[in-house]
PDB file with one MODEL, atoms N, CA, C and O in Angstrom:
MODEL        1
ATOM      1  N   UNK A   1       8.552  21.460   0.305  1.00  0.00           N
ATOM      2  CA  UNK A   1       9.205  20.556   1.229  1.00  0.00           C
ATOM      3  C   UNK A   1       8.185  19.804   2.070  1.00  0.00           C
ATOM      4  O   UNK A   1       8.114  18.584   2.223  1.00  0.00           O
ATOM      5  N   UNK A   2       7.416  20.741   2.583  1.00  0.00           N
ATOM      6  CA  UNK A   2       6.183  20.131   3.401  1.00  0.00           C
ATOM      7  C   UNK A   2       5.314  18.969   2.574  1.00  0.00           C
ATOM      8  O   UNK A   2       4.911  17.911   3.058  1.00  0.00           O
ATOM      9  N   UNK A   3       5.152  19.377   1.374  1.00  0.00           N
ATOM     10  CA  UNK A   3       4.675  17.957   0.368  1.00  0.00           C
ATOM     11  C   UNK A   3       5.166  17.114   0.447  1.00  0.00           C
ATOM     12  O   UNK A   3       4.450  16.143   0.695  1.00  0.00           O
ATOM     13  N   UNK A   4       6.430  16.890   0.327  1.00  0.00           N
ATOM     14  CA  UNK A   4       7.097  15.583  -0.022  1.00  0.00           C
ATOM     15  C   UNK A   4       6.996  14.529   1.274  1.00  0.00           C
ATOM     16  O   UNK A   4       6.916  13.300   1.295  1.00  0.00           O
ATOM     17  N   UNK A   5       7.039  15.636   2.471  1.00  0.00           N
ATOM     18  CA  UNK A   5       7.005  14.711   3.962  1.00  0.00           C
ATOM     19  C   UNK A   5       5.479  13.974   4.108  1.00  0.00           C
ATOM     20  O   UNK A   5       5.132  12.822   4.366  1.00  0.00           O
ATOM     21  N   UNK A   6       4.727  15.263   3.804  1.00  0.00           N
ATOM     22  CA  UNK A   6       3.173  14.962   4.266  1.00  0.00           C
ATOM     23  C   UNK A   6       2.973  13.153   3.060  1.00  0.00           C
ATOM     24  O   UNK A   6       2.440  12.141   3.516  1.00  0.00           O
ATOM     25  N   UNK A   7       3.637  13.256   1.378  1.00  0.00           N
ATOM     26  CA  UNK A   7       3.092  12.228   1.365  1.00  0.00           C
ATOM     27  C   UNK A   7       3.643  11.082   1.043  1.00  0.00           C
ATOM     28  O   UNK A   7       3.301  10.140   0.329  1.00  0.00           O
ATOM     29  N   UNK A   8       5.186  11.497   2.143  1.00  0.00           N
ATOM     30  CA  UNK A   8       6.027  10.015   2.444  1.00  0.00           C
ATOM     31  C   UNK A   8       5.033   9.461   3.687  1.00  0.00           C
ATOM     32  O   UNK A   8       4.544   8.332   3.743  1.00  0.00           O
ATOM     33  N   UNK A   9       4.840  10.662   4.776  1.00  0.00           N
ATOM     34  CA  UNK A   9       4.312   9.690   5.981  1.00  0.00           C
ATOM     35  C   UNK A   9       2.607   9.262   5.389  1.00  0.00           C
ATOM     36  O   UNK A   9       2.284   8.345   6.144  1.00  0.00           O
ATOM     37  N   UNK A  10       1.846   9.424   4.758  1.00  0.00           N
ATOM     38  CA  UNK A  10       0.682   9.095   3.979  1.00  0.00           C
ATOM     39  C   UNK A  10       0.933   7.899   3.411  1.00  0.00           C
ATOM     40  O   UNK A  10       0.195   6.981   3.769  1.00  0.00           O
ATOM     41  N   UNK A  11       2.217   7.537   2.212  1.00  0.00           N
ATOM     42  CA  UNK A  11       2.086   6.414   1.940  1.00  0.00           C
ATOM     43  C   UNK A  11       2.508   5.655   2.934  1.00  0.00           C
ATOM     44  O   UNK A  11       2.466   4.473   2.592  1.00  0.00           O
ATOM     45  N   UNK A  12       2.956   5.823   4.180  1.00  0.00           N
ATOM     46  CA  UNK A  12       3.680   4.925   5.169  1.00  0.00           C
ATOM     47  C   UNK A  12       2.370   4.767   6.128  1.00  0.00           C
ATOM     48  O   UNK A  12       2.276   3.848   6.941  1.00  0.00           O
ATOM     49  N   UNK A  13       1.416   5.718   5.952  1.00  0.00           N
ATOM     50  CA  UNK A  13       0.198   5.213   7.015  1.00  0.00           C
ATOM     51  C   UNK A  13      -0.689   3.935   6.088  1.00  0.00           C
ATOM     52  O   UNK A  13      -1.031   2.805   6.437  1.00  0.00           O
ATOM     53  N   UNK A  14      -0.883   4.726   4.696  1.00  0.00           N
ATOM     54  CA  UNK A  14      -1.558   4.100   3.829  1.00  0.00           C
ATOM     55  C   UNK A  14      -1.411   2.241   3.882  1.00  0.00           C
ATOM     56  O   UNK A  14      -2.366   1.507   4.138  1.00  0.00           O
ATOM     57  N   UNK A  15       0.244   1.672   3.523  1.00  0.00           N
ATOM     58  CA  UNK A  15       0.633   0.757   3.684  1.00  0.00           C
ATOM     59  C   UNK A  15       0.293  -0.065   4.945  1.00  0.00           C
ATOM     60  O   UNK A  15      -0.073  -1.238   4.867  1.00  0.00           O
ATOM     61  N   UNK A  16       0.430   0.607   6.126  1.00  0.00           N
ATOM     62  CA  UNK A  16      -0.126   0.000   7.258  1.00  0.00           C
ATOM     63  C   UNK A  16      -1.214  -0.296   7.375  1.00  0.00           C
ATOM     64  O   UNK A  16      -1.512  -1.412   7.802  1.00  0.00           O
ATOM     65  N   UNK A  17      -2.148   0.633   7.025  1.00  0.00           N
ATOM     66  CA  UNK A  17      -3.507   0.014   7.178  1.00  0.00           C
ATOM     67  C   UNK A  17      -3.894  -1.014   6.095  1.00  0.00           C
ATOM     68  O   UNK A  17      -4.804  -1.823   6.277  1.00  0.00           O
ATOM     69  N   UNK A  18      -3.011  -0.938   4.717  1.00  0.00           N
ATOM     70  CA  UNK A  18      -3.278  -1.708   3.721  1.00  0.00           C
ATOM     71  C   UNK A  18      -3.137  -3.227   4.418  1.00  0.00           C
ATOM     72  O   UNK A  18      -4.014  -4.085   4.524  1.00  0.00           O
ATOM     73  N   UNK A  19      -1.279  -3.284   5.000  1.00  0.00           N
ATOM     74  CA  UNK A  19      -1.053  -4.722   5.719  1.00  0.00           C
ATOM     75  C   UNK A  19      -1.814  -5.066   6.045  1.00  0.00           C
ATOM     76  O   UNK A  19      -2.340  -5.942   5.358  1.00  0.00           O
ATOM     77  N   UNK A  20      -2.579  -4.610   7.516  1.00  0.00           N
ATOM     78  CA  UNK A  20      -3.378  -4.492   8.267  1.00  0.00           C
ATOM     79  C   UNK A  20      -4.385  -5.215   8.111  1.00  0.00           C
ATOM     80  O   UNK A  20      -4.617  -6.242   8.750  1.00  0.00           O
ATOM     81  N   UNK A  21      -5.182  -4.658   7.100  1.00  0.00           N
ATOM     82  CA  UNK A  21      -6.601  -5.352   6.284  1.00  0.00           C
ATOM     83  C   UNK A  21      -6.538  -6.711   5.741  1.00  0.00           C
ATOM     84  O   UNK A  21      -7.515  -7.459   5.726  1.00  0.00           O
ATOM     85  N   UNK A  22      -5.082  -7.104   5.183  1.00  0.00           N
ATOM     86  CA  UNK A  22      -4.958  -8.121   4.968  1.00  0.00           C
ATOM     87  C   UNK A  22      -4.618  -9.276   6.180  1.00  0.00           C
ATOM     88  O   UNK A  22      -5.284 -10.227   6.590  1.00  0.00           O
ATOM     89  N   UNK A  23      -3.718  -8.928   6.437  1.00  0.00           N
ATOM     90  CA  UNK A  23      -3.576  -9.754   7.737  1.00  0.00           C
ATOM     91  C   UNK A  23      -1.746 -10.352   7.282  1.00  0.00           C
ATOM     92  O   UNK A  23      -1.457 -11.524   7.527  1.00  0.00           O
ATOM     93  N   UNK A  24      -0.822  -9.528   6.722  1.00  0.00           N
ATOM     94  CA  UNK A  24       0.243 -10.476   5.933  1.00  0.00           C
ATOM     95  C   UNK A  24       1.271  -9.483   7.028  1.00  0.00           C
ATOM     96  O   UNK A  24       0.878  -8.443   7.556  1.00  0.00           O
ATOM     97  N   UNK A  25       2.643 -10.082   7.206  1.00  0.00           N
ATOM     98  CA  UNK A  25       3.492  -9.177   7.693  1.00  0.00           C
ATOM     99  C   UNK A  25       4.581  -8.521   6.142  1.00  0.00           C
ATOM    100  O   UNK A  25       5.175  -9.061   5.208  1.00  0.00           O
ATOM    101  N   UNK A  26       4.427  -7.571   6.462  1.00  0.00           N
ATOM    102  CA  UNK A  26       5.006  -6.338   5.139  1.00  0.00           C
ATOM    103  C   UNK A  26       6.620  -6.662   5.077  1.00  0.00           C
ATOM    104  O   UNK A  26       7.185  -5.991   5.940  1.00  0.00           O
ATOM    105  N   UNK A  27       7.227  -7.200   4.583  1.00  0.00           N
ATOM    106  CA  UNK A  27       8.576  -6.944   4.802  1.00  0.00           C
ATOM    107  C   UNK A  27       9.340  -6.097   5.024  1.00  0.00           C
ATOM    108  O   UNK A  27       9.206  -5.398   4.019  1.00  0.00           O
ATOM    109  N   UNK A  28      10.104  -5.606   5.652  1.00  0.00           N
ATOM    110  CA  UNK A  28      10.948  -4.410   5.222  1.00  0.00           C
ATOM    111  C   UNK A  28      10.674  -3.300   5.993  1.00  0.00           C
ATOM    112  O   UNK A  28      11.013  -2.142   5.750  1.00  0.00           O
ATOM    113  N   UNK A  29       9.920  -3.793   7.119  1.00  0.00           N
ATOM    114  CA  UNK A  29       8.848  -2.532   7.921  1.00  0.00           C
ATOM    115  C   UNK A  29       9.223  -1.660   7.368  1.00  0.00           C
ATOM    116  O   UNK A  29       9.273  -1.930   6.168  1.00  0.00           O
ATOM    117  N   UNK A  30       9.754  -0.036   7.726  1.00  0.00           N
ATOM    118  CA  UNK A  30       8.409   1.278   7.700  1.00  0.00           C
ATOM    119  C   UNK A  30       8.485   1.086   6.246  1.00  0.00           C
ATOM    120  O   UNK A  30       7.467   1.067   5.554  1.00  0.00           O
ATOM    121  N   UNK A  31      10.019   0.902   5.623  1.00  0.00           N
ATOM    122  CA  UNK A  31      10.290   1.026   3.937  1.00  0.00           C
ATOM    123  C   UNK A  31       9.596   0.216   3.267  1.00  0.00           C
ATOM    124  O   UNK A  31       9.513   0.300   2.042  1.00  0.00           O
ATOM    125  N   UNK A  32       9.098  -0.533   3.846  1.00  0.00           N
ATOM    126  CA  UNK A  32       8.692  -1.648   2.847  1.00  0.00           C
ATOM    127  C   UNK A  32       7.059  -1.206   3.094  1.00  0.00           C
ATOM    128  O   UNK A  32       6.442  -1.194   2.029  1.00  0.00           O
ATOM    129  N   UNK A  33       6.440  -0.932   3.992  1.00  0.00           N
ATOM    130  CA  UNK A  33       5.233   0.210   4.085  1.00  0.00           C
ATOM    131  C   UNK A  33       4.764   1.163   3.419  1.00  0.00           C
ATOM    132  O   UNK A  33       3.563   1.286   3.178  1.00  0.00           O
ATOM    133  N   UNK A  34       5.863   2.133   2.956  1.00  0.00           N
ATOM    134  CA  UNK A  34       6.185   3.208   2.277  1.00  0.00           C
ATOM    135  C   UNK A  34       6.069   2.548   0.874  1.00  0.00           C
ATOM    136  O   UNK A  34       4.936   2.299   0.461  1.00  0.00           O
ATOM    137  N   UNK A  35       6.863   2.327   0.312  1.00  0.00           N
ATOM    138  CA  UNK A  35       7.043   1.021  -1.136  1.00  0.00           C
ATOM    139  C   UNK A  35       5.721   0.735  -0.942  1.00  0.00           C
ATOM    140  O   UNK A  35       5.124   1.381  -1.804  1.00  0.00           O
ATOM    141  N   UNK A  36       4.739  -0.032  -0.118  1.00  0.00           N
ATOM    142  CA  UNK A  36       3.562  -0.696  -0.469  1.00  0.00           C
ATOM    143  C   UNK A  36       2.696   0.301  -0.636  1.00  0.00           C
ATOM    144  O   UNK A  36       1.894   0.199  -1.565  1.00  0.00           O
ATOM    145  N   UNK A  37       2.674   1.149  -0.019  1.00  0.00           N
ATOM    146  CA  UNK A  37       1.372   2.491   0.294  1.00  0.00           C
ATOM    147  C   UNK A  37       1.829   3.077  -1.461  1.00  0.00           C
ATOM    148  O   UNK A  37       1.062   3.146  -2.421  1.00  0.00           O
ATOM    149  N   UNK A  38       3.043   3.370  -1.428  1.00  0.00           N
ATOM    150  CA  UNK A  38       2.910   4.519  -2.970  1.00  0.00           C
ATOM    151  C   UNK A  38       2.411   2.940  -4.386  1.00  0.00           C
ATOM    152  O   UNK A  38       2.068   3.175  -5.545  1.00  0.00           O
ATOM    153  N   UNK A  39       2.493   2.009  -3.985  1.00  0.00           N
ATOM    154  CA  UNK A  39       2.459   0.879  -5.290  1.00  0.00           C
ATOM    155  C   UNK A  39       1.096   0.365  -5.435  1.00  0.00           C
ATOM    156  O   UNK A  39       0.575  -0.220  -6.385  1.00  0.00           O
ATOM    157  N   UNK A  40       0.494   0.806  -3.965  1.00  0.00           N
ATOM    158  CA  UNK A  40      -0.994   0.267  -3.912  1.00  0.00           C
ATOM    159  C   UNK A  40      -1.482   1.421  -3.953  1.00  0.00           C
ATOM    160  O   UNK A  40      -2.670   1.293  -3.658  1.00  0.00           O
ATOM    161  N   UNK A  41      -1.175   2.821  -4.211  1.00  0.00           N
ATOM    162  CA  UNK A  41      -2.295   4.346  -4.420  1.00  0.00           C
ATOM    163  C   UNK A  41      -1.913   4.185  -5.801  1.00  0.00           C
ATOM    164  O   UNK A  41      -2.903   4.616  -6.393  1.00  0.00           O
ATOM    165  N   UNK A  42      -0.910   3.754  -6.847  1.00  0.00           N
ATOM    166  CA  UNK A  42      -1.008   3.654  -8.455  1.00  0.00           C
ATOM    167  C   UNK A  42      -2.110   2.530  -8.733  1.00  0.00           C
ATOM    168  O   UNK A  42      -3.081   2.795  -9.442  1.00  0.00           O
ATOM    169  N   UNK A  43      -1.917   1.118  -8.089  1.00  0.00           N
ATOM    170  CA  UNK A  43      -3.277   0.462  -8.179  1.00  0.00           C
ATOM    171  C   UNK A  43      -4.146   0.724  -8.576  1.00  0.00           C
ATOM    172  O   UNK A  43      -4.654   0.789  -9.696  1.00  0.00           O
ATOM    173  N   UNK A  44      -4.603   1.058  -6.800  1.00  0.00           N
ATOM    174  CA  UNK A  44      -5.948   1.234  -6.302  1.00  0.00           C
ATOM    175  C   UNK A  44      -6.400   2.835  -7.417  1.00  0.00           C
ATOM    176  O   UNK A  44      -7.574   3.122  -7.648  1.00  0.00           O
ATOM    177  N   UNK A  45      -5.618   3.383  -7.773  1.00  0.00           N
ATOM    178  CA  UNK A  45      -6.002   4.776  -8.153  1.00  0.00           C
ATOM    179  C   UNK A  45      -6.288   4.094 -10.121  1.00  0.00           C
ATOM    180  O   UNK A  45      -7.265   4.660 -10.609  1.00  0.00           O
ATOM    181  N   UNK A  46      -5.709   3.234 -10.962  1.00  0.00           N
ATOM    182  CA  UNK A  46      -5.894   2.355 -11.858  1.00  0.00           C
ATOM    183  C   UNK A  46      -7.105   1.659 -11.839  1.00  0.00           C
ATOM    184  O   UNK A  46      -7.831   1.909 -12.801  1.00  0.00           O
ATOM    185  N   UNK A  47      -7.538   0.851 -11.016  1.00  0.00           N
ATOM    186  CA  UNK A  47      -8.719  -0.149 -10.647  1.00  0.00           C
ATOM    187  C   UNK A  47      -9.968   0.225 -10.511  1.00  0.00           C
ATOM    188  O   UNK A  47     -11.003  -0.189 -11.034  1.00  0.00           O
ATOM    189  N   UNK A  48      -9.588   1.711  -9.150  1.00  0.00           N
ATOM    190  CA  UNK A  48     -11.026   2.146  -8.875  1.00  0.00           C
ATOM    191  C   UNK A  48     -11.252   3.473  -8.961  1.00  0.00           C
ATOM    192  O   UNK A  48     -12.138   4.014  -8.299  1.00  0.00           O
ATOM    193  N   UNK A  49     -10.350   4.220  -9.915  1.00  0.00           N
ATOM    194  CA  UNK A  49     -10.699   5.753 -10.167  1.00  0.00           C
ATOM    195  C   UNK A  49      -9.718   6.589  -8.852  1.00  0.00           C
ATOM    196  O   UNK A  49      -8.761   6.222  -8.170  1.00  0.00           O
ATOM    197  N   UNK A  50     -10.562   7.930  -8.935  1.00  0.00           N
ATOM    198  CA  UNK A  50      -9.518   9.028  -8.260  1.00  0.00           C
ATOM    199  C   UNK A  50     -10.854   9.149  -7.318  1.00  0.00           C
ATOM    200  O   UNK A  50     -11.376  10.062  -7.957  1.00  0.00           O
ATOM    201  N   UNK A  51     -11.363   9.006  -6.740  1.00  0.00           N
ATOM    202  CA  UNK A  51     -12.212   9.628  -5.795  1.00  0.00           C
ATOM    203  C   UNK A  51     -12.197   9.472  -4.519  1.00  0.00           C
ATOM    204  O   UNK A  51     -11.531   8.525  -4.100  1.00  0.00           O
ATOM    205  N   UNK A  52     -12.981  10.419  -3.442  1.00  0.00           N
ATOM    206  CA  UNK A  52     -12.800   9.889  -1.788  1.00  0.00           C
ATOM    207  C   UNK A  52     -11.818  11.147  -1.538  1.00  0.00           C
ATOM    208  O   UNK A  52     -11.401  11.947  -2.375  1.00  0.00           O
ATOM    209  N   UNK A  53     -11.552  11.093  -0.065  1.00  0.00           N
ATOM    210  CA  UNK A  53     -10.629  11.967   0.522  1.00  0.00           C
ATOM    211  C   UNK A  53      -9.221  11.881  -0.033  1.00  0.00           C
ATOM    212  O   UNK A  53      -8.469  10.907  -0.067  1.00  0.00           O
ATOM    213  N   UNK A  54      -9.004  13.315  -0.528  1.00  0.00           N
ATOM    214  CA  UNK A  54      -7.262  12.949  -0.506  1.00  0.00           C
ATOM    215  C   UNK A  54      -6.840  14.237   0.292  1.00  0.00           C
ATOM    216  O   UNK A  54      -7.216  15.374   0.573  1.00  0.00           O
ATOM    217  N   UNK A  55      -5.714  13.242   0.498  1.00  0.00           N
ATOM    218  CA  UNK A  55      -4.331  13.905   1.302  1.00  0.00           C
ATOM    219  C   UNK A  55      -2.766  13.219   1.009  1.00  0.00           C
ATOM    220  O   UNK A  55      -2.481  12.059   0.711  1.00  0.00           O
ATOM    221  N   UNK A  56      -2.099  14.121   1.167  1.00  0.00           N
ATOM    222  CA  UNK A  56      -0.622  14.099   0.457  1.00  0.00           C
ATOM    223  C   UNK A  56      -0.499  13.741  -0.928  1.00  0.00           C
ATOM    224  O   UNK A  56       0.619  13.491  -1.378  1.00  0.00           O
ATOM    225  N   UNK A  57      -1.769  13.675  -1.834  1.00  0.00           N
ATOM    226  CA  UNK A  57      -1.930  13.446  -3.016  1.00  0.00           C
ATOM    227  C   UNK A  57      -2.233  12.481  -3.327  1.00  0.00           C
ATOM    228  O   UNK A  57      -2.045  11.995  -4.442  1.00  0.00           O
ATOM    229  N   UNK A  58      -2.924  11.841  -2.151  1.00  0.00           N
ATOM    230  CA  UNK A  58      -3.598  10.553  -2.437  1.00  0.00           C
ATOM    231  C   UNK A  58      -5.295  10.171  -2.432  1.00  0.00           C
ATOM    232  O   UNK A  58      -5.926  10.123  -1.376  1.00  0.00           O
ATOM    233  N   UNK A  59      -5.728   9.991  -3.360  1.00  0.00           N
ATOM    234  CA  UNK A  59      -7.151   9.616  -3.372  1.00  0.00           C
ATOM    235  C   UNK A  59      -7.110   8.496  -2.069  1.00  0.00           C
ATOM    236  O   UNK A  59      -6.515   7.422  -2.157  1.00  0.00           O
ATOM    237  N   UNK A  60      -7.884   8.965  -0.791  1.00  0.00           N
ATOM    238  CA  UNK A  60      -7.002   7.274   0.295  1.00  0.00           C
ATOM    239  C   UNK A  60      -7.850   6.431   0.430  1.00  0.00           C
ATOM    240  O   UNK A  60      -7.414   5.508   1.119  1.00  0.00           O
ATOM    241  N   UNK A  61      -9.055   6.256   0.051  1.00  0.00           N
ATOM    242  CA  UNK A  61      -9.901   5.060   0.003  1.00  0.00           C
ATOM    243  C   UNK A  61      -9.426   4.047  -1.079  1.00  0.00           C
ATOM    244  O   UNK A  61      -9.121   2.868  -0.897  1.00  0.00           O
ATOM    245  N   UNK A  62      -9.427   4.714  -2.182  1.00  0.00           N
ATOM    246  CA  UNK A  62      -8.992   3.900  -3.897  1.00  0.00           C
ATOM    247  C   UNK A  62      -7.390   3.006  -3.270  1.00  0.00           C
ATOM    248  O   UNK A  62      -7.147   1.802  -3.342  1.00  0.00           O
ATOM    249  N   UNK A  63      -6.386   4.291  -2.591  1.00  0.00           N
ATOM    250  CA  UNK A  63      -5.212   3.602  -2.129  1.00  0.00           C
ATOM    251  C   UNK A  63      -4.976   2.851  -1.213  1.00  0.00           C
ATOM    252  O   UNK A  63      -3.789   2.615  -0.986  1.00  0.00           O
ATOM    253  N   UNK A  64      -6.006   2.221  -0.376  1.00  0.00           N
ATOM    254  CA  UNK A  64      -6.020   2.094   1.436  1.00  0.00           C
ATOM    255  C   UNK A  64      -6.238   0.347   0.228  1.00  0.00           C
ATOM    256  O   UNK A  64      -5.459  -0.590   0.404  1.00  0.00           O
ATOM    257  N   UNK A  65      -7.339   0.268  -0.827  1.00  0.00           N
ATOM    258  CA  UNK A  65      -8.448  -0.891  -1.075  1.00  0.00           C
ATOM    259  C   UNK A  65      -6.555  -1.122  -2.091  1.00  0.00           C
ATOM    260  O   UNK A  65      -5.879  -2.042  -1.629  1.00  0.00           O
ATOM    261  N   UNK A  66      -6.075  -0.536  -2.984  1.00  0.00           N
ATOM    262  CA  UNK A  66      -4.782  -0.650  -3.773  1.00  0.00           C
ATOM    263  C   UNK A  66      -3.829  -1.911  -3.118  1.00  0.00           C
ATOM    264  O   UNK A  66      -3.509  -3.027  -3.526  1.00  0.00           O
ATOM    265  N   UNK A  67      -3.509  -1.002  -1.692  1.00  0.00           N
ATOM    266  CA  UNK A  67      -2.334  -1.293  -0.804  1.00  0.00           C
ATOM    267  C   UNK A  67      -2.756  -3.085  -0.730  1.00  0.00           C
ATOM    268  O   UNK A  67      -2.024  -4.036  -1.006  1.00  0.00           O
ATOM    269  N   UNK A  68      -4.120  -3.092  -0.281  1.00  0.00           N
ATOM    270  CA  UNK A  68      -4.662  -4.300   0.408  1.00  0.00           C
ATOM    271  C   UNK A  68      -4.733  -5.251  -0.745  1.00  0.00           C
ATOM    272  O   UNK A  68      -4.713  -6.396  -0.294  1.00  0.00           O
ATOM    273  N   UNK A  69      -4.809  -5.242  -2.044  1.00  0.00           N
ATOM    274  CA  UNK A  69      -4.218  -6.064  -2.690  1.00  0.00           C
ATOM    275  C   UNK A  69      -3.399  -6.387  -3.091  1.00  0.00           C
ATOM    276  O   UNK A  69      -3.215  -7.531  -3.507  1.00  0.00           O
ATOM    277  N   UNK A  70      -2.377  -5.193  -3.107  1.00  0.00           N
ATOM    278  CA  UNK A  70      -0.669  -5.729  -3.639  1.00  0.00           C
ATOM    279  C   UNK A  70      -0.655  -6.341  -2.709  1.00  0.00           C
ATOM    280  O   UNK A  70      -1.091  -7.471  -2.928  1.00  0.00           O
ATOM    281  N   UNK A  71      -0.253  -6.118  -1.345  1.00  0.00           N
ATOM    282  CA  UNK A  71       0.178  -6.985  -0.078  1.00  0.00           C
ATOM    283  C   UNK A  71      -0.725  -8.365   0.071  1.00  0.00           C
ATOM    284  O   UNK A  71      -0.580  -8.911   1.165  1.00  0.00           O
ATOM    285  N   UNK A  72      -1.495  -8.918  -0.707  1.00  0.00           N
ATOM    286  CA  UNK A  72      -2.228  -9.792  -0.701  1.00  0.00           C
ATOM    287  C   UNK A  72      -1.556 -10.626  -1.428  1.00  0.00           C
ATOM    288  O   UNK A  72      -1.304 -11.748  -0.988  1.00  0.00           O
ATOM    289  N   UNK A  73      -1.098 -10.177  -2.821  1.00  0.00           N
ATOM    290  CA  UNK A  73      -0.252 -10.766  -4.169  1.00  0.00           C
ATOM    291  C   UNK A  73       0.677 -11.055  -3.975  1.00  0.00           C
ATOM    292  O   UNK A  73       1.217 -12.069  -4.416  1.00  0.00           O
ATOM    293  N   UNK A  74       1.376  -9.850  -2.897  1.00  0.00           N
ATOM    294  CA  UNK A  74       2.639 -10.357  -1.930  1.00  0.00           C
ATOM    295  C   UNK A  74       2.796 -11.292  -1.523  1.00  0.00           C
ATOM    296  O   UNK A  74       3.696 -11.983  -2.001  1.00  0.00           O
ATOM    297  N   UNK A  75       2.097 -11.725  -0.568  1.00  0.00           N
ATOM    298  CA  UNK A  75       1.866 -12.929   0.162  1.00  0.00           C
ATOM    299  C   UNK A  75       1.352 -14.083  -0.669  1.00  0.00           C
ATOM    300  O   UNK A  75       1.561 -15.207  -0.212  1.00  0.00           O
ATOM    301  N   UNK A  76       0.841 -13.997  -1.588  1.00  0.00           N
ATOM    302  CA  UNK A  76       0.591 -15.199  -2.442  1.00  0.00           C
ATOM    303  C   UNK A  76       1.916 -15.110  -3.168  1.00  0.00           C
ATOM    304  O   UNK A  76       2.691 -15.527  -2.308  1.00  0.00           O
ATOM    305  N   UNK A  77       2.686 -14.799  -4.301  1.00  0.00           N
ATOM    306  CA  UNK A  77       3.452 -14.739  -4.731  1.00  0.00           C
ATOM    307  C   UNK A  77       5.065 -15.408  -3.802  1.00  0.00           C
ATOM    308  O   UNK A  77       5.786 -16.294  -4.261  1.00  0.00           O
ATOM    309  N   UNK A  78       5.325 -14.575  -2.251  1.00  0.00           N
ATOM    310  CA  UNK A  78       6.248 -15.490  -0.947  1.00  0.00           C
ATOM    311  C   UNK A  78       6.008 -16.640  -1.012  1.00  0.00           C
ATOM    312  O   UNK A  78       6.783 -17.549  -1.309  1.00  0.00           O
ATOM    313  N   UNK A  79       4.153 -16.736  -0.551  1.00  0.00           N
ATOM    314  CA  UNK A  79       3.809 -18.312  -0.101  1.00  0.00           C
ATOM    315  C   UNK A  79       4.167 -19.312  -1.252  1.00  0.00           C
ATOM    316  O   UNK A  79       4.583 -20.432  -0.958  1.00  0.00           O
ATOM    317  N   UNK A  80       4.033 -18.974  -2.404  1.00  0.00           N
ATOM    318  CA  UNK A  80       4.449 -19.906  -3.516  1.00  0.00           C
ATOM    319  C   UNK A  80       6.206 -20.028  -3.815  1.00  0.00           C
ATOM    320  O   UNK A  80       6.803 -20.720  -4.640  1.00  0.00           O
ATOM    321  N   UNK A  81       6.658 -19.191  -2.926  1.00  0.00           N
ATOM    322  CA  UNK A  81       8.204 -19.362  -3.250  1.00  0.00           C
ATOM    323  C   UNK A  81       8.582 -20.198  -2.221  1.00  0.00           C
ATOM    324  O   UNK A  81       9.531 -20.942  -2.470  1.00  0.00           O
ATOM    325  N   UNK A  82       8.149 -20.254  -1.279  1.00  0.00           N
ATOM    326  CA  UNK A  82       8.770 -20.698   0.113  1.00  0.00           C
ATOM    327  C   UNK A  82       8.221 -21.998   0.137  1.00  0.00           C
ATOM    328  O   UNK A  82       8.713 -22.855   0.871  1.00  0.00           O
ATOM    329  N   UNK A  83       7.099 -22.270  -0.706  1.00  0.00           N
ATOM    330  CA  UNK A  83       6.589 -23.707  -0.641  1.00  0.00           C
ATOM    331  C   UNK A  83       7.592 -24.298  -1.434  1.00  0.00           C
ATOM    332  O   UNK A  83       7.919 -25.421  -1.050  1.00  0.00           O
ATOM    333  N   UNK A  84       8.282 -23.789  -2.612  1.00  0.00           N
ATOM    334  CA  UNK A  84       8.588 -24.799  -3.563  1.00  0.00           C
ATOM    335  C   UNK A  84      10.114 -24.954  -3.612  1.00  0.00           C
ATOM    336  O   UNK A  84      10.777 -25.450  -4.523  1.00  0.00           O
ATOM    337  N   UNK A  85      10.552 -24.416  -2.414  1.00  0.00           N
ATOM    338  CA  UNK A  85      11.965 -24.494  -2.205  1.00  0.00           C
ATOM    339  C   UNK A  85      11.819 -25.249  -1.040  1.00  0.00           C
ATOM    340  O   UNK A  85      12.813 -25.613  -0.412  1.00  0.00           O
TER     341      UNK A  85
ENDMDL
END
């Protein structure tokens, strides 16, 4: 039980600092945080290996650098919708 909490609030820190780095607002606050943190630790954990500190089952450097590009793609992907409507 204690797992599952430790690495809901992990991907929900993860995501924040991911936003963060970028500079984009996350939609959907904490959920949409959560959603970004677990989509950017499959990434970042794809891109740049398993290594670095983990906690709640997250390699969190590979996922922190993950987060900060989905939410980047995010925001490119919005900005191109909102321009062309």
């Amino acid at each position: 039980m204690w797992a599952i909490i430790i690495t809901i609030v992990m991907a929900i820190i993860i995501g924040i600092i991911g936003d963060a780095l970028v500079g984009h607002e996350m939609p959907g606050g904490i959920l949409g945080a959560m959603i970004a943190g677990f989509v950017g630790a499959w990434v970042g954990a794809w891109l740049f290996g398993d290594w670095g500190p983990h906690l709640g089952n997250f390699a969190v450097i590979p996922a922190i650098l993950g987060t900060a590009i989905f939410v980047f793609l995010l925001g490119l992907i919005s900005k191109l919708f909102t321009r062309s409507t």
